[in-house]
DRENLUMLUM-195918 format. One record per residue (C-alpha): x, y, z; residue in one letter. Coordinates in steps of 0.25 Angstrom, whole numbers, plus 5000, padded with zeros to 4 digits. Example, Ala and Ser with C-alpha at 12.3 -4.5 7.8 and 13.67 -1.06 7.14 Angstrom:
+------+------+------+------+
|    u |    v |    w | code |
+------+------+------+------+
| 5049 | 4982 | 5031 |    A |
| 5055 | 4996 | 5029 |    S |
+------+------+------+------+
END
This chain:
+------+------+------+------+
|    u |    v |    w | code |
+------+------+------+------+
| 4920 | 5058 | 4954 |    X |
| 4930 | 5069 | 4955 |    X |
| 4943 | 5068 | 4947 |    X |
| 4951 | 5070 | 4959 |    X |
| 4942 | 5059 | 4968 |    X |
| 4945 | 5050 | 4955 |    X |
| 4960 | 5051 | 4958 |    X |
| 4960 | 5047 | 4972 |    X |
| 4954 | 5036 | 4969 |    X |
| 4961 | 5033 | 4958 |    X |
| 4976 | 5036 | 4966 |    X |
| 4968 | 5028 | 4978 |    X |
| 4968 | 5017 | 4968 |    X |
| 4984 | 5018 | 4965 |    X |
| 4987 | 5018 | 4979 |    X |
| 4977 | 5008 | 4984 |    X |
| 4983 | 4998 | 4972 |    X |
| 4998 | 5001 | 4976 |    X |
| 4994 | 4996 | 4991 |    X |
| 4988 | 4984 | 4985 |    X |
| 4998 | 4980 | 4974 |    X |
| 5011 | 4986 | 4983 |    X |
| 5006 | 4983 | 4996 |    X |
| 5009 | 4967 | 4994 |    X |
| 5022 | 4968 | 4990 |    X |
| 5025 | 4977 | 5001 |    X |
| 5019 | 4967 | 5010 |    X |
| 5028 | 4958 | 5005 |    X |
| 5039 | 4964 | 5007 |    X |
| 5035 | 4968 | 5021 |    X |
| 5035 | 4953 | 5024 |    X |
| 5048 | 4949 | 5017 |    X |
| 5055 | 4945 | 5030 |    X |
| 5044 | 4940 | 5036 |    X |
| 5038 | 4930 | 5028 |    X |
| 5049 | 4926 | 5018 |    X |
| 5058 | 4916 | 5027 |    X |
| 5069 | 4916 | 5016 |    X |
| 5076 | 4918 | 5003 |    X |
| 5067 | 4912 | 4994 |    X |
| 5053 | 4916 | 5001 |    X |
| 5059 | 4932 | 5001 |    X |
| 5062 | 4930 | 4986 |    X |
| 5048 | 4926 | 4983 |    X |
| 5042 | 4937 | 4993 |    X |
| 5051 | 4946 | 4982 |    X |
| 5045 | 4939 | 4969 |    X |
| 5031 | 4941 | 4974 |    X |
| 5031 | 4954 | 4975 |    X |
| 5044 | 4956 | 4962 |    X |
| 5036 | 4959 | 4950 |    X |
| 5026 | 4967 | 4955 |    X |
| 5031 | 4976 | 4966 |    X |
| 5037 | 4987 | 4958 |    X |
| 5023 | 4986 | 4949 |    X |
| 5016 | 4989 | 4960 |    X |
| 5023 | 5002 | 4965 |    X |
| 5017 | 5009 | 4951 |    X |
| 5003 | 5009 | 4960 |    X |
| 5012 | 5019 | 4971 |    X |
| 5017 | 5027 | 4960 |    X |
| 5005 | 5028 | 4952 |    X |
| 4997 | 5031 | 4964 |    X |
| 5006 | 5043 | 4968 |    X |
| 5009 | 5048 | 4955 |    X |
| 4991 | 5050 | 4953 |    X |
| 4994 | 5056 | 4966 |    X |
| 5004 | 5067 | 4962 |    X |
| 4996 | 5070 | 4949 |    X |
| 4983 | 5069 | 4955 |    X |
| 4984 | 5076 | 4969 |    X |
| 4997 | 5083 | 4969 |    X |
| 4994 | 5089 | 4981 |    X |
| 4992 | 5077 | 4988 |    X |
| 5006 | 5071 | 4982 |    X |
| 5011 | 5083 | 4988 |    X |
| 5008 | 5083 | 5002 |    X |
| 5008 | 5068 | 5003 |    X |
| 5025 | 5066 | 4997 |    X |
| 5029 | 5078 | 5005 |    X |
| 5022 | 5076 | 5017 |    X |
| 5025 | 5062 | 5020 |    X |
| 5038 | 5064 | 5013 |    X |
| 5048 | 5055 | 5024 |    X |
| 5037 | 5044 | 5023 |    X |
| 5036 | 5044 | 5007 |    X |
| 5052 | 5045 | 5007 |    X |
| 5052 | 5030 | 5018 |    X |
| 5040 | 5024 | 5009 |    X |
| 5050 | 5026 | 4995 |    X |
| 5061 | 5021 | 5004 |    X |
| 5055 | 5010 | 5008 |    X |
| 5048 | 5007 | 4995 |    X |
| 5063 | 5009 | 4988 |    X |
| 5068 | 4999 | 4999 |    X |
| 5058 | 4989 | 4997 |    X |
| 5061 | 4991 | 4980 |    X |
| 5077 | 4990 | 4979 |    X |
| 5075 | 4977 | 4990 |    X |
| 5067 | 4970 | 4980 |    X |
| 5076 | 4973 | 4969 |    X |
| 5089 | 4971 | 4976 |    X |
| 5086 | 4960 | 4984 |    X |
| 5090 | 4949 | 4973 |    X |
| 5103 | 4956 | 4968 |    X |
| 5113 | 4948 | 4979 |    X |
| 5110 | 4934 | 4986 |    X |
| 5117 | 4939 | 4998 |    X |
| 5108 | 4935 | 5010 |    X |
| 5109 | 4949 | 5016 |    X |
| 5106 | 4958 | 5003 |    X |
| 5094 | 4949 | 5003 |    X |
| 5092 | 4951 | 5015 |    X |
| 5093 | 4966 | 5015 |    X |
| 5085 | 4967 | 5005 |    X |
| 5073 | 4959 | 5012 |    X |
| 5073 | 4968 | 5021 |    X |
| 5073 | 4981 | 5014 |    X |
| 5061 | 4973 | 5006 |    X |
| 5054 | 4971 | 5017 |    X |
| 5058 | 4984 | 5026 |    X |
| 5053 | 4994 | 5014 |    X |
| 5041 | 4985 | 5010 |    X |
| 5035 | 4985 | 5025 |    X |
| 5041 | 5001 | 5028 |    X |
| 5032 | 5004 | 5013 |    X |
| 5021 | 4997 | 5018 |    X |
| 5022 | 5005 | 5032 |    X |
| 5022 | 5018 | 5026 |    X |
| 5011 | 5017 | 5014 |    X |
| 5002 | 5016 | 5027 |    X |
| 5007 | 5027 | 5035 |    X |
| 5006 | 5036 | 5021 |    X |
| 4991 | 5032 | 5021 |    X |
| 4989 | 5034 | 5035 |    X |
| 4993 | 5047 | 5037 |    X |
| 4986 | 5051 | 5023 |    X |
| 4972 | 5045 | 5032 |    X |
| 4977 | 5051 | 5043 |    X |
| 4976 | 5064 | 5037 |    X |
| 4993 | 5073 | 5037 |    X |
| 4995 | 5087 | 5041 |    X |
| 4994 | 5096 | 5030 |    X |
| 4996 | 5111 | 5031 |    X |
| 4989 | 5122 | 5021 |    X |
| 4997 | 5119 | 5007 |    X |
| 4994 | 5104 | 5008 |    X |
| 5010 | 5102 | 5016 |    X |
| 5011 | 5090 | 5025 |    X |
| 5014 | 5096 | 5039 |    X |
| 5020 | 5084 | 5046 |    X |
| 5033 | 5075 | 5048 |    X |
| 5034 | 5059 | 5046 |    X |
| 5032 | 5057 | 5059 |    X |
| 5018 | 5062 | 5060 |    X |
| 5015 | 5052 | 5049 |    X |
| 5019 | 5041 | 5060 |    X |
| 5006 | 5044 | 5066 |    X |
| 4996 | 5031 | 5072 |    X |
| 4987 | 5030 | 5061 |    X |
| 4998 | 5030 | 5049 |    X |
| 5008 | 5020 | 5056 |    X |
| 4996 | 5011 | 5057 |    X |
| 4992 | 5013 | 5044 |    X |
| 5005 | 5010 | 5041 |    X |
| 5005 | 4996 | 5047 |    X |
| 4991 | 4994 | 5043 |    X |
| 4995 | 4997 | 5028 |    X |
| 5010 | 4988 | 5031 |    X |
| 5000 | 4976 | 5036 |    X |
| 4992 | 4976 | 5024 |    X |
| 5003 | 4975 | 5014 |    X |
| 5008 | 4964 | 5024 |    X |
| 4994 | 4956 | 5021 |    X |
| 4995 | 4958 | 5005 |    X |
| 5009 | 4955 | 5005 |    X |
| 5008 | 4942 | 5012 |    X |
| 4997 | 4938 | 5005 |    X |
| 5003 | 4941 | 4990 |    X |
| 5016 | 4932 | 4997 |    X |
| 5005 | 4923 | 4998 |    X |
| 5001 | 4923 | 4984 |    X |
| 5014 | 4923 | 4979 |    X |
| 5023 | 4914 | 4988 |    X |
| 5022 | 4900 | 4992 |    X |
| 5028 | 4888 | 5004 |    X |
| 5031 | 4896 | 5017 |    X |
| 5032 | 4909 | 5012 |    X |
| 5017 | 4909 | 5007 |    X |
| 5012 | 4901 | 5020 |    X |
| 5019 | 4915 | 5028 |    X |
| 5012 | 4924 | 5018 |    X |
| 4997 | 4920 | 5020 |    X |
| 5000 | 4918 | 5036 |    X |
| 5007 | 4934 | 5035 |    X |
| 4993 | 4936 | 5028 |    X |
| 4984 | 4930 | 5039 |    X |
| 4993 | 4940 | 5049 |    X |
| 4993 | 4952 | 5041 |    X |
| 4977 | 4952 | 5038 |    X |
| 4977 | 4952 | 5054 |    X |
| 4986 | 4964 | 5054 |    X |
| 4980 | 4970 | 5044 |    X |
| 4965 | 4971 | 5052 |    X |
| 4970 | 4974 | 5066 |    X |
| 4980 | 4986 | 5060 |    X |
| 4966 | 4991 | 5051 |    X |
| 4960 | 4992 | 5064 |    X |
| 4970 | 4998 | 5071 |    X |
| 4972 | 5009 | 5060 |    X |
| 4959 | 5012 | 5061 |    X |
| 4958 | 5013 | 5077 |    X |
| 4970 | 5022 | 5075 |    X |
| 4963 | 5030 | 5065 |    X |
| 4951 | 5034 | 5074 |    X |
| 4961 | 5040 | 5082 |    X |
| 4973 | 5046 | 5074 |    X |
| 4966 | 5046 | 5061 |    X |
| 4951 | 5050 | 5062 |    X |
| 4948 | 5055 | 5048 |    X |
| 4952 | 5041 | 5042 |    X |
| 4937 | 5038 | 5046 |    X |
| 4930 | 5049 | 5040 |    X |
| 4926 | 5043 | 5027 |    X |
| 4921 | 5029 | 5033 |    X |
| 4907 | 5036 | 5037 |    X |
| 4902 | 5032 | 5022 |    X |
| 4900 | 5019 | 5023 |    X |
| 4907 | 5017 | 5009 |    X |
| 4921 | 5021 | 5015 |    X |
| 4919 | 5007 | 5021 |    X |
| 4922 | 5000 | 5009 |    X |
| 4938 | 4998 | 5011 |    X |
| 4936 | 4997 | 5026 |    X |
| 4926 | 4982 | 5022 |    X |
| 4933 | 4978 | 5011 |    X |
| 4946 | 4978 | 5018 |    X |
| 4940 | 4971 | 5032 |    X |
| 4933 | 4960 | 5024 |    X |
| 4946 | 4957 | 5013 |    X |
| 4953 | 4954 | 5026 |    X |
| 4945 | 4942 | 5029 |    X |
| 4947 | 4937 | 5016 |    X |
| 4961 | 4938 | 5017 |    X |
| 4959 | 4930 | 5027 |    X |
| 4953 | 4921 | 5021 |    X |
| 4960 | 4919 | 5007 |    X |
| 4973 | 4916 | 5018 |    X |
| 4966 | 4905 | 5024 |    X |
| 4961 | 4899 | 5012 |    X |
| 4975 | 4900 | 5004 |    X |
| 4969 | 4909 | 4994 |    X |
| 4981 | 4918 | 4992 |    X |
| 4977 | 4925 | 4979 |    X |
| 4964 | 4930 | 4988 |    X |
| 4972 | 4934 | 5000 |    X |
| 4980 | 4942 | 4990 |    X |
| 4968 | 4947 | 4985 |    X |
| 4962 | 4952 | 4998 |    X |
| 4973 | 4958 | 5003 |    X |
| 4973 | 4967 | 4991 |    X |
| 4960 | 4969 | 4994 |    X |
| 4964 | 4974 | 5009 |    X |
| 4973 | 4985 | 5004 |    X |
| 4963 | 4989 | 4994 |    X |
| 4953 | 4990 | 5003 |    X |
| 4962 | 4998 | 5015 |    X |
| 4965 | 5007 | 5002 |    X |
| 4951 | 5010 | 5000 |    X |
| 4950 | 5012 | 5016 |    X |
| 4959 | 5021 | 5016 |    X |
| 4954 | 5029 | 5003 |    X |
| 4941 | 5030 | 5009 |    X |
| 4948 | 5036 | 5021 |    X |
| 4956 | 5045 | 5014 |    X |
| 4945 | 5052 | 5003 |    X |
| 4945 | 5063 | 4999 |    X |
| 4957 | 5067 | 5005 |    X |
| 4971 | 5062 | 5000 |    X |
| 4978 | 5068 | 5010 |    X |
| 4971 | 5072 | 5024 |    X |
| 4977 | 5082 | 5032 |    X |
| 4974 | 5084 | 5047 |    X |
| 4968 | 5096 | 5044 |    X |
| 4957 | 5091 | 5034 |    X |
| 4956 | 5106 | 5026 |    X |
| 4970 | 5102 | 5023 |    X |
| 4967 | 5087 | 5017 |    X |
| 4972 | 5084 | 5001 |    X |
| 4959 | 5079 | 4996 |    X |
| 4955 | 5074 | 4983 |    X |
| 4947 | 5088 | 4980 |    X |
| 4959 | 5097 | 4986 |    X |
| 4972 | 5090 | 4981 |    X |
| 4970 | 5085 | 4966 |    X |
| 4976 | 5091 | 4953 |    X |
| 4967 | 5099 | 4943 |    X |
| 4955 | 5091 | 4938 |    X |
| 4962 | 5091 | 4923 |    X |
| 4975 | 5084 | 4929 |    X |
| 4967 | 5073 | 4935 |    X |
| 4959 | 5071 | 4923 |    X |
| 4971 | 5068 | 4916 |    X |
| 4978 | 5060 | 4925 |    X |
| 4966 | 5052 | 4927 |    X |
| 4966 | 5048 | 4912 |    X |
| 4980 | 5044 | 4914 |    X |
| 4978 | 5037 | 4925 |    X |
| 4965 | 5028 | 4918 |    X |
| 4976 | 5024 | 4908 |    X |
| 4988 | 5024 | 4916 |    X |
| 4979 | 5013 | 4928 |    X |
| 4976 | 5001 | 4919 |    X |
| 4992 | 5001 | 4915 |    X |
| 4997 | 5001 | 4928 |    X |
| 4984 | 4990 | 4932 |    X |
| 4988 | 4982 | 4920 |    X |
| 5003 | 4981 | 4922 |    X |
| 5001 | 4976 | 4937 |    X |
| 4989 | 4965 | 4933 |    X |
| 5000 | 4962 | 4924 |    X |
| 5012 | 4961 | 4932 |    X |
| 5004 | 4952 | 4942 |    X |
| 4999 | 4943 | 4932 |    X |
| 5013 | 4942 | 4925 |    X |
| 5017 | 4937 | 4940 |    X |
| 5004 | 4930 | 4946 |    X |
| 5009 | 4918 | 4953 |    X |
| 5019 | 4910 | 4964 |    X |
| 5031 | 4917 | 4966 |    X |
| 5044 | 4912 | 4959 |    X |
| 5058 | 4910 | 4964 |    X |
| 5069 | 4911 | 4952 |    X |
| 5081 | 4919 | 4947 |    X |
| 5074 | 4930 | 4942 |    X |
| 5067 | 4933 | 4955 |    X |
| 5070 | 4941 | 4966 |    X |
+------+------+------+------+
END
């Protein structure tokens, strides 16, 4: 395997687990308003998610860190092409952070509020927008000569993108409600595995539909899936569906929180099978960033690859701590939020 094919599975890998591990508090916090009905239920959808959010967003920065080091040319074009998008993503993830942490400084009823809203409003926006970033990366972006993004925000907004968008906004919906299951109970659990049974329905009807819309607006998203291996995320997420379903109906909550994972990680794989081997497609395909054309020396990525087999087992074996250290029903005191 080449070095360079090694790291975009490798960087695939750090994406794909921020999607899984950040993608259920975003859901979360997408439902705030919706499924939490008053002050004690919004203060346990805020200690579900409490010690483990911030753990989580190491995955994002480790993930876009390798991709600096490892394919700066990629970093390049992607954080200055899609520079108004990145700059409402960090908002919203800024938003969605100092509302957490805010939140329990005052009992007034309408900081609280306020807060509930910019929690929910930069969790759901967040959500929104990782799946338009990935949809115009599949799409393929116009890219001139030098690698430099040729386009404005709004030709980001394109079909495929804002429906990937929603898709990717759906699916942390389904993990989030699902985790809320696992970790809630009374009322505000009973909403969360109903919001599960909805969102797995959302979920299949907006894969079909990014799909149809793909034929159309995003063709080269298909040229992959005539090895029958490519098929592997595509089954694995249709047949983890159903047993979503399932676990819901037979109150296994642990295993719907499972399976949802599962979704994500399969759609993650989908969507790495689509992209390879390019990391950025243009619309002119002699213009793409791939993972032959785009990568540092072979020297650097030796090195960093050695870094990053020591660095990974820390950063997996402060999360499997972390979860452990707060496995269980969520508990309402003082020390809270």
């Amino acid at each position: 395997m080449q070095l360079s094919t090694a790291w975009f599975l490798l960087i695939g890998i750090l994406f794909a687990g921020y999607a899984i591990l950040d993608g259920f508090d975003l859901g979360a916090g997408a439902l705030h308003l919706i499924v939490a009905r008053n002050e004690s239920e919004r203060r346990q959808v805020l200690n579900s998610i409490g010690p483990v959010w911030d753990g989580n967003e190491v995955w994002l920065i480790t993930g876009a860190g390798s991709l600096f080091a490892a394919f700066p040319l990629v970093y390049g074009t992607v954080f200055s092409g899609f520079y108004l998008a990145m700059v409402l993503l960090l908002g919203s993830l800024i938003l969605r952070a100092i509302s957490i942490e805010f939140r329990s400084k005052e009992t007034a009823r309408l900081w609280r509020l306020g807060w509930d809203v910019g929690f929910s409003l930069g969790s759901t926006l967040a959500a929104f927008l990782f799946g338009v970033v990935l949809g115009n990366l599949l799409r393929g972006i116009p890219i001139d000569a030098d690698g430099v993004y040729r386009g404005g925000l709004v030709g980001l907004l394109n079909p495929f993108s804002l429906a990937t968008g929603f898709l990717t906004l759906s699916l942390a919906v389904m993990q989030g409600s699902a985790w809320l299951a696992l970790k809630t109970e009374g009322a505000l659990q009973v909403r969360a595995r109903w919001t599960v049974l909805a969102a797995v329905l959302v979920v299949a009807v907006l894969w079909i539909g990014v799909a149809w819309v793909a034929r159309t607006d995003a063709g080269r998203v298909f040229d992959n899936f005539a090895n029958p291996i490519a098929w592997v995320g595509p089954l694995l997420t249709a047949n983890v569906l159903f047993y979503v379903l399932l676990a819901v109906r037979f109150n296994q909550n642990g295993r719907a929180f499972l399976f949802t994972s599962l979704v994500v990680a399969g759609m993650a794989v989908t969507a790495g099978t689509a992209l390879y081997p390019n990391l950025v497609p243009a619309v002119d395909a002699a213009r793409s960033l791939t993972v032959d054309n785009a990568h540092s020396s072979d020297t650097n990525l030796t090195i960093l690859l050695m870094v990053a087999l020591i660095g990974m087992p820390i950063v997996v074996a402060y999360t499997s701590f972390i979860y452990w250290k707060f496995k269980g029903k969520v508990r309402i005191d003082e020390a809270g939020y």
